[in-house]
N, C-alpha and C positions, 0 to 999 in steps of 0.2 A: 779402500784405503782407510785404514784406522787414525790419520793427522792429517784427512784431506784438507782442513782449515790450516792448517800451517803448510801446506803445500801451495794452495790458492795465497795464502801471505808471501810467499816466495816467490810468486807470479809478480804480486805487487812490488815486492823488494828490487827485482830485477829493472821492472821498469821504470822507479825510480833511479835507482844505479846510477845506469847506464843513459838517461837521456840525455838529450845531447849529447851524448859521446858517441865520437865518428872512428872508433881508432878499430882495429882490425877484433877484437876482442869488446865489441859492443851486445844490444842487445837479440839481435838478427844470430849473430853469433851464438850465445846464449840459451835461444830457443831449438839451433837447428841440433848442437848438442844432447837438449832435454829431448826432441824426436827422436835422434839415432838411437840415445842410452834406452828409450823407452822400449822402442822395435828389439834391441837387442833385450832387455831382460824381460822381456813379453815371451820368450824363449826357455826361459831361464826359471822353471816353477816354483825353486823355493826361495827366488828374490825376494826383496823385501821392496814394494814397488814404491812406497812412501822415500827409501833410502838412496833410492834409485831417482826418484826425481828430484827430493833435494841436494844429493851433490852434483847433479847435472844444472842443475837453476842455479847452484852455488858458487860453482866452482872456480870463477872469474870475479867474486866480490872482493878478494883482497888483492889481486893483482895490481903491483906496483905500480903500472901505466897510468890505472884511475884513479887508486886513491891519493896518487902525490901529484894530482892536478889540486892547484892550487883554490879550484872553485869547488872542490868536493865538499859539496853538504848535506848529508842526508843525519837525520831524526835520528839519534840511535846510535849512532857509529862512531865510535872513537878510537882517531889513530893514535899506534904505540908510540912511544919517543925516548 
């Protein structure tokens, strides 16, 4: 993996997110995503295996459930308005 450090930051990213969040699209969620997507482009030889983990790690950070909880604060992140 040519961005495994921003892969492994993505790990981190997640579980911030999503702590404490109990809602159907947590981080259990999340993870089991990055497993399917991974077995599937493990398949797939001229995936790009970095692009492939980050929109599976990703793909839930701007869903509207979490970030219009009203206790969403994570470093970084600024919602539109």
């Amino acid at each position: 993996m040519k961005y495994a450090n921003v892969v492994e930051d993505a790990f981190g990213y997640v579980k911030i997110i999503f702590a404490g969040f109990s809602g159907r699209h947590d981080e259990s969620h999340t993870m089991r995503v990055y497993r399917n997507a991974m077995k599937i482009a493990k398949e797939c030889p001229s995936c790009d295996m970095d692009i492939v983990s980050l929109a599976a790690l990703l793909h839930d950070v701007d869903d509207f459930k979490v970030v219009a909880l009203p206790d969403f604060k994570v470093a970084g992140v600024v919602r539109g308005g």
